[in-house]
N, C-alpha and C positions, 0 to 999 in steps of 0.2 A: 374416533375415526369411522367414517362410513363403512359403508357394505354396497354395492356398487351391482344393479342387476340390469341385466339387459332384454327386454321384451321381442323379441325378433317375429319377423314372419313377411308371407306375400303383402302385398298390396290389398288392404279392405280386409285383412285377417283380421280385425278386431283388438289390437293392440292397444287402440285407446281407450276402449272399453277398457278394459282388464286394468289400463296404468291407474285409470282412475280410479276404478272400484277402490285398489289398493291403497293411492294415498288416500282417498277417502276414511275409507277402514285405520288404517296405518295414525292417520290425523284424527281422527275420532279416539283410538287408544292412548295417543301419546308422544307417540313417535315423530319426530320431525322426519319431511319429505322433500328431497328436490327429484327435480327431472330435468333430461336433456334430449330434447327431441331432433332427431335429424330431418335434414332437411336434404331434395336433392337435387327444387328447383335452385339455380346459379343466376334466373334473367329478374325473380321475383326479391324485391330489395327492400330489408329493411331498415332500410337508412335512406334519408332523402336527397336527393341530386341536387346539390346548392346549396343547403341548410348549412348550419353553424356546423353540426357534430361532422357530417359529410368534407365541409371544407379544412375541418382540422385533419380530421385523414388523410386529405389529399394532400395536408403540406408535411406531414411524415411522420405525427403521432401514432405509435403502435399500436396505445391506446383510450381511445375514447369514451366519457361514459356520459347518458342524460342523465341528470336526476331531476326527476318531477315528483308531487305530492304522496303518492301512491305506487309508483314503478321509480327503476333504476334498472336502467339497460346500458348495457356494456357493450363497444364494439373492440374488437381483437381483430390485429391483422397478422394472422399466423405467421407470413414469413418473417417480417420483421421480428415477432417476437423468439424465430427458429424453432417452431412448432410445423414438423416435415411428416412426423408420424402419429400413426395412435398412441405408440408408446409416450410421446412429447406430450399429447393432450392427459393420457392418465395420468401422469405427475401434478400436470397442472388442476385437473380435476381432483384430486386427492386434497390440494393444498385449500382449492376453495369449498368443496363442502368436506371438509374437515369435521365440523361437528353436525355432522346430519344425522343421521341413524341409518338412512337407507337413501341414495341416489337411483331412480330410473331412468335408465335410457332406452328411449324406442327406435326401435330400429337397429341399427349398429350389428348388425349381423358378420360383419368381416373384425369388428375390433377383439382381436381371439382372444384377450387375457380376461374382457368382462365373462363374466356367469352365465347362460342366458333360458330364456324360456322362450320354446319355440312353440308362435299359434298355428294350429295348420287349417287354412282354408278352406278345404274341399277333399274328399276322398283320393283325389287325383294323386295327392303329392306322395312322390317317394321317400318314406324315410331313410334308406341307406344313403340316397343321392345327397336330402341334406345333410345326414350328421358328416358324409365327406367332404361338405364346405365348412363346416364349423368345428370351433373348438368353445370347450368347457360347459358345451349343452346339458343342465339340469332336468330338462324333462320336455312334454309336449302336452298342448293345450289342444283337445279334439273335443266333437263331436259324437256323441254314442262311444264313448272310450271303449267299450265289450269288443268291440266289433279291431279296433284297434291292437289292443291285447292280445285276442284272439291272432294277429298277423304279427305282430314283434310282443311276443313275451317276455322279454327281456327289459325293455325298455319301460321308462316311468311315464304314465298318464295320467291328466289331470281331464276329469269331465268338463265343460263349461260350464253345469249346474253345480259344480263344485267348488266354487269361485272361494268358499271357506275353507277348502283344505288347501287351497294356495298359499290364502293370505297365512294359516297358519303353519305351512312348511317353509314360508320366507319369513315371520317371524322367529323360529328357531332358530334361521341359518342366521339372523342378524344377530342374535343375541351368542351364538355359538364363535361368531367371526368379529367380534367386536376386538380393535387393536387398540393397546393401550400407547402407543410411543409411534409417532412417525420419525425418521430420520430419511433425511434427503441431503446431497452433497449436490453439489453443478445441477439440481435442476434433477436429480435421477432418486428413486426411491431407497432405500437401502435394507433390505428384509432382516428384521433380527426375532432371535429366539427371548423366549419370555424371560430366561434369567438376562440376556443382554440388556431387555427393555430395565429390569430392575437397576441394571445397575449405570442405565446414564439416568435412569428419571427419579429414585428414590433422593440422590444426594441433592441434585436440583432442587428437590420440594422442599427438603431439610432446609436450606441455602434461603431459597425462597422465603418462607417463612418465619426467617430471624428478621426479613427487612423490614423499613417501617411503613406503612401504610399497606400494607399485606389483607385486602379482608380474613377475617376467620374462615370462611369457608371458600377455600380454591377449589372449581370445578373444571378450569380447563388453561396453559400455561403455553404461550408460545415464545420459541427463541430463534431470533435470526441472527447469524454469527458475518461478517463478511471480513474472510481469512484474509486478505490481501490486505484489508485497512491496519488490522489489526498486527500483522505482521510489520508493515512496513513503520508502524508506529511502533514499536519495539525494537526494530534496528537503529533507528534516530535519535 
């Protein structure tokens, strides 16, 4: 299961600097890396007006996807799919990078259950003001951090020239937060404790592993259950 970090900050804060650097680094060590970068132009379109993928949309596909040699792009139309919230998209984001190590998302500064690291542009900015719009803020990314520190002692600071105590405070927390068992019901996540995890995934793997054609080595097992089939075929 992923680890899910959100890079927040102004406009021209550098945000992409830093996502990079990371998967860079991140992908240099090992680690697989997605990203999800927000967007907040609405007129700027990346799907084209008439095309094949465009006219499927239009006639009520929820979801559309190209695949060409080298990309495979996905379109989603949230309502259709009943994707109203951020809570809606975490689910959904959980399910497709499932085996990542680490997801970034830039931007995302109001989605309150991601983690996030905030860049701060210019001297200007108030910290009390933003940590009052945000939740689950991990630290901030300054400029001359002395001078920082100096004004909120409290608070965790990462210099810009420090860009290696980043990457290695986000590899601990990946490795510190890594989930062994997702479970999801309707579409919603369901948080469980370590021995809960044991005891839906040990018997599974057991189970697993008498069938035939089982490689020896299982590194990753998915199960999708749909109650209603399975029900209504047991009352018949």
């Amino acid at each position: 299961m992923s680890y899910f970090l959100a890079i927040s900050g102004y406009r021209k804060a550098g945000k992409t600097i830093l996502g990079t650097y990371l998967v860079n680094k991140l992908t240099e060590l090992g680690y697989k890396v997605g990203v999800v970068k927000s967007c907040h132009e609405e007129k700027i379109l990346t799907d084209i007006p008439q095309k094949d993928t465009w006219n499927y949309r239009e006639s009520g596909a929820s979801a559309v996807a190209l695949f060409q040699k080298k990309f495979f792009t996905l379109y989603l139309q949230p309502e259709k799919l009943n994707f109203f919230s951020y809570k809606d998209w975490y689910s959904y984001f959980l399910s497709l990078f499932w085996v990542y190590d680490l997801v970034i998302f830039e931007g995302f500064k109001n989605f309150d259950i991601l983690p996030k690291i905030w860049i701060i542009r210019d001297e200007t900015e108030d910290i009390k003001e933003i940590k009052s719009c945000l939740r689950n803020l991990l630290g901030f990314v300054v400029k001359n951090k002395k001078i920082w520190q100096k004004r909120y002692p409290d608070e965790k600071f990462w210099d810009w020239d420090e860009k290696e105590e980043i990457l290695n405070f986000i590899i601990e927390f990946i490795n510190r937060n890594k989930k062994r068992v997702l479970l999801k019901v309707n579409g919603n996540k369901i948080p469980l404790k370590d021995f809960v995890e044991d005891i839906l995934a040990l018997p599974v793997i057991g189970f697993i592993k008498a069938l035939k054609g089982i490689p020896e080595e299982i590194f990753d097992i998915e199960i999708k259950i749909n109650v209603s089939n399975i029900l209504d075929k047991k009352v018949k």
